[in-house]
C-alpha positions in Angstrom: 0.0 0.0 0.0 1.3 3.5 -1.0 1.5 6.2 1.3 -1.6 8.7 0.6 -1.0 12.1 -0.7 -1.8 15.1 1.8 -3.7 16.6 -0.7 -5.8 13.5 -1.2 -6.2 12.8 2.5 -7.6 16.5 2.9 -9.9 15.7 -0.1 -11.7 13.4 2.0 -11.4 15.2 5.2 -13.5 17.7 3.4 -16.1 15.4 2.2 -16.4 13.4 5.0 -17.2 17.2 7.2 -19.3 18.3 4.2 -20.8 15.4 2.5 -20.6 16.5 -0.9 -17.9 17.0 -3.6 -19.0 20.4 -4.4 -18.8 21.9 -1.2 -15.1 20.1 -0.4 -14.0 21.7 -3.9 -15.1 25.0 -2.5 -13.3 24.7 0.6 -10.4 23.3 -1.1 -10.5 26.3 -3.8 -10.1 23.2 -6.1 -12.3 21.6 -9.3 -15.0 19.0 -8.0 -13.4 16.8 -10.5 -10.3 17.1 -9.3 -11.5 16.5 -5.7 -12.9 13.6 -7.1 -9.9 12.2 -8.7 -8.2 12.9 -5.1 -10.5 10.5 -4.1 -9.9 8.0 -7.0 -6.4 7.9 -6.3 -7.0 7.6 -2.4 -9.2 4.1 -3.2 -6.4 3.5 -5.4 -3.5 3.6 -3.1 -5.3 2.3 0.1 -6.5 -0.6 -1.9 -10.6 -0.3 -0.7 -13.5 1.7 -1.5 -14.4 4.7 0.4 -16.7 6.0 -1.4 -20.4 4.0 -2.7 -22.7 5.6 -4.7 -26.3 6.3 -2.9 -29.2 7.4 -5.3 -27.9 10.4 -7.6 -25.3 10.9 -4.8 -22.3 9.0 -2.8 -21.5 8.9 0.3 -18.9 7.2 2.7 -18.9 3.4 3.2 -18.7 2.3 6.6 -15.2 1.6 6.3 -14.5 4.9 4.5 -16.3 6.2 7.3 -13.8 4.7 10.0 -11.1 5.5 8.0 -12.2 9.5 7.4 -12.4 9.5 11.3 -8.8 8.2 11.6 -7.6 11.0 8.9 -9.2 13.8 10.4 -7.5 12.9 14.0 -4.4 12.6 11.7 -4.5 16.4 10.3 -5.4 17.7 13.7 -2.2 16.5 15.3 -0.3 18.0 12.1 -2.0 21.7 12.5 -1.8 21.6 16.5 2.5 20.5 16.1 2.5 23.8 13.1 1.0 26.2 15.2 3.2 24.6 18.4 6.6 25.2 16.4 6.3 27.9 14.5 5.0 29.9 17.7 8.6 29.0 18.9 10.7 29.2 16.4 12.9 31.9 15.0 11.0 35.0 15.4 7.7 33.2 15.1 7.2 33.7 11.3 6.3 32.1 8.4 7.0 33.5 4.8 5.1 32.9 1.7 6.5 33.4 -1.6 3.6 34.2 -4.2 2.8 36.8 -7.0 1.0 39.9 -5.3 -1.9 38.9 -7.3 -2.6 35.3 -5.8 -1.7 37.3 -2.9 -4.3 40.2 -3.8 -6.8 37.6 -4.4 -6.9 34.9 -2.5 -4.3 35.3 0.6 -5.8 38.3 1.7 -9.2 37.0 1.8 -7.9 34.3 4.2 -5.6 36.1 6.8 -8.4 36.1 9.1 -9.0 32.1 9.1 -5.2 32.0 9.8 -4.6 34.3 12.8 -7.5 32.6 14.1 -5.5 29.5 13.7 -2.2 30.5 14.4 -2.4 33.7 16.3 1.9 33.5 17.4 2.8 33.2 14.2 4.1 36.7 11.7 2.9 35.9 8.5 5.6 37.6 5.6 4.0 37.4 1.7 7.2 37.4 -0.7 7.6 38.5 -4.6 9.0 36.0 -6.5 11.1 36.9 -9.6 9.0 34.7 -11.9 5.9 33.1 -12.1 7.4 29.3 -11.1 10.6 30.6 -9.2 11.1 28.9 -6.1 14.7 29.8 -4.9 14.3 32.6 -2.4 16.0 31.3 0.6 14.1 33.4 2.9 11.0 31.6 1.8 9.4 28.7 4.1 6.9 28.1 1.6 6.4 28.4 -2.3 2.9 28.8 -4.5 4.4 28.9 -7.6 2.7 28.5 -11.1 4.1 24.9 -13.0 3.6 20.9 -13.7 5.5 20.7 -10.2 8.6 19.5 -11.8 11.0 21.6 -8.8 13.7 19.0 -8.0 14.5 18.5 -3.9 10.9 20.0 -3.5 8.1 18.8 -1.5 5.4 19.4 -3.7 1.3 19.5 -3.3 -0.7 20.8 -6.4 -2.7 23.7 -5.4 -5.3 23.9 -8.3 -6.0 23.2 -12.0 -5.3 26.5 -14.2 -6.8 27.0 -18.3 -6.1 29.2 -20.2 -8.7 30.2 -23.5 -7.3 33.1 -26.3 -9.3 36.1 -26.2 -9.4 39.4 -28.5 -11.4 42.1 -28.4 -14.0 43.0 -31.5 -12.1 46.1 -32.4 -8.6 44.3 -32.5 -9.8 41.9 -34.9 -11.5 44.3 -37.2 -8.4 46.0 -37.1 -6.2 42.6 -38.4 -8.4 41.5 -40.6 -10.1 39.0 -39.3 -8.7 35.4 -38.1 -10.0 32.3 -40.5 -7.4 30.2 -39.2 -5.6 29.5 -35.7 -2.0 30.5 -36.8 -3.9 34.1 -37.7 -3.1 35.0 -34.4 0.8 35.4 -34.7 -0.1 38.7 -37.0 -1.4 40.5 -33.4 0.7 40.8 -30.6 0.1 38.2 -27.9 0.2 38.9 -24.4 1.9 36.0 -22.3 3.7 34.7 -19.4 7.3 34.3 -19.1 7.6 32.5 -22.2 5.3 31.6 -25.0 4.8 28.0 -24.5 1.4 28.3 -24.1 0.9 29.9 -27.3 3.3 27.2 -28.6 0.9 24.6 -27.5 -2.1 26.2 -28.4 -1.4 26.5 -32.1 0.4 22.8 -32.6 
């Protein structure tokens, strides 16, 4: 039997406290798919089912039920040993390295859920270079955008991200029109750090 993912095991944390996909994606800022295939690969590595399908709906088995019970005591001895040592570590902090807009958008939403849970502890939002840079040493933690691929890194995917070309109606009545995909290369694109995207897009 493999050892579960954390990510997977707080997948069904969630639904076990909720009951539904939907509402564990929600709290999870995550897909309900890819909550689900959490779940898939949770059966998968423990080798039984948690999950049985009632009606329209599924809920826990009995063992998943014993199981989700065991998980959930799990996570609450890892968040009670976080906020214990990093309330009495150096200077009681914990830095975050994200782009100000994940930081606009979603951290600052939360800082209340997390001094509620952590109250000793200074939380410090970094600026990384690039989008998937994760070498600032002062950094404790890294949300970084990537396929994960960050070698001597623990990693945990954080969410699916898609990306769909856009243009405005007056930019393409200015080009001409687009009858074809590879029409696009006579605009200028906008981008990330590279164009691999666009790459992709038009192979």
């Amino acid at each position: 039997m493999r050892i579960p993912s954390t990510q997977a095991l707080r997948a069904l944390d969630s639904f076990a406290r909720h009951g539904s996909v939907w509402r564990a994606a929600d709290e999870l800022h995550l897909t309900r798919s890819a909550v689900s295939h959490q779940l898939r690969l949770l059966e998968r590595d423990l080798g039984f089912d948690l999950l049985e399908r009632i009606g329209k709906g599924v809920a826990l088995t009995p063992r998943g039920q014993r199981y989700a019970s065991d998980v959930r005591k799990a996570l609450t001895v890892l968040g009670d040993a976080v906020t214990r040592d990093a309330g009495t570590g150096v200077g009681g902090s914990f830095a975050v390295s994200c782009t100000p807009g994940f930081a606009s958008l979603f951290l600052c939403t939360h800082i209340g859920e997390f001094r509620q849970m952590y109250p000793d502890v200074a939380l410090r939002i970094l600026t990384p270079r690039r989008l998937d840079d994760v070498s600032n040493a002062d950094a404790d933690a890294f949300i970084a955008f990537g396929v994960g691929n960050w070698p001597n890194r623990a990693v945990e995917p954080l969410c699916e991200i898609s990306f769909t070309p856009l243009c405005s109606p007056t930019l393409l009545n200015k080009v001409g029109g687009f009858s074809r995909p590879s029409d696009v290369l006579r605009a200028n694109l906008l981008h990330l750090d590279d164009t691999e995207d666009w790459a992709r897009w038009l192979a």
